[in-house]
N, C-alpha and C positions, 0 to 999 in steps of 0.2 A: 652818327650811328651809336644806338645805345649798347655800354657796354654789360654783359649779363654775367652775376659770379653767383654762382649756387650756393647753399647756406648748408655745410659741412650737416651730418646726422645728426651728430651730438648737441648742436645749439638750437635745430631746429625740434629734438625731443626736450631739453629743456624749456623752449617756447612751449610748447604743448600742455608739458608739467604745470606750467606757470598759468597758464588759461583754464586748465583743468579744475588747478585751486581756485577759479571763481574770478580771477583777474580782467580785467577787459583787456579788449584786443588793442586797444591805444596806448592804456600803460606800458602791457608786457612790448609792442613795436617802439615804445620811448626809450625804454630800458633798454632793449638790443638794439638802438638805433636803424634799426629798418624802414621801411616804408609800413606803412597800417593795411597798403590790402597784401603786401605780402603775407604778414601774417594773418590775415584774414585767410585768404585762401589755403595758408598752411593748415589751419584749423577746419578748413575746411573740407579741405582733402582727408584729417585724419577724421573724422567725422564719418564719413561715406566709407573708408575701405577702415579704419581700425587700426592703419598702421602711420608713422610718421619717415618711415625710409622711402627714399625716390625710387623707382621703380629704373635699372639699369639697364642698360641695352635697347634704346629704343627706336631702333631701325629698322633695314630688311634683315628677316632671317636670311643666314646662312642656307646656302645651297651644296656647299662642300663640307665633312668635317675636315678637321683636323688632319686625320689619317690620310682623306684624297690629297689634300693640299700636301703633305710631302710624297707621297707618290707621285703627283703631277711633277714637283718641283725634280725630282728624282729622273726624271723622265726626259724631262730639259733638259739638264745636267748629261747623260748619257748621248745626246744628239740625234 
């Protein structure tokens, strides 16, 4: 099983930096020791939306906030 670690903001906006100045996408993946279509696709992706931050939370939305979920828990609690 492949093990999967995300590339923190910071290194993957200095990638971007780095490609921005005109670098190809092999150098700049030599130098960060990465794989080449990672950063292919990182470049990629900033390309289409403009931004180089991962987009957080990407599951099902919430059906409770915050507030029901201690009311419910509240409610437990009480019997």
């Amino acid at each position: 099983m492949a093990r999967r670690n995300h590339m923190d903001d910071f290194t993957r906006g200095r990638m971007i930096r780095k490609l921005e100045e005109g670098r190809t996408v092999t150098s700049v993946a030599a130098e960060f020791g990465i794989n080449k279509s990672v950063t292919s696709r990182a470049w990629k992706a900033f390309q289409t939306t403009g931004t180089a931050v991962r987009k957080v939370g990407g599951g099902r939305p919430r059906t409770t906030t915050a507030g029901d979920d201690l009311y419910i828990s509240l409610q437990v609690k009480r019997g």
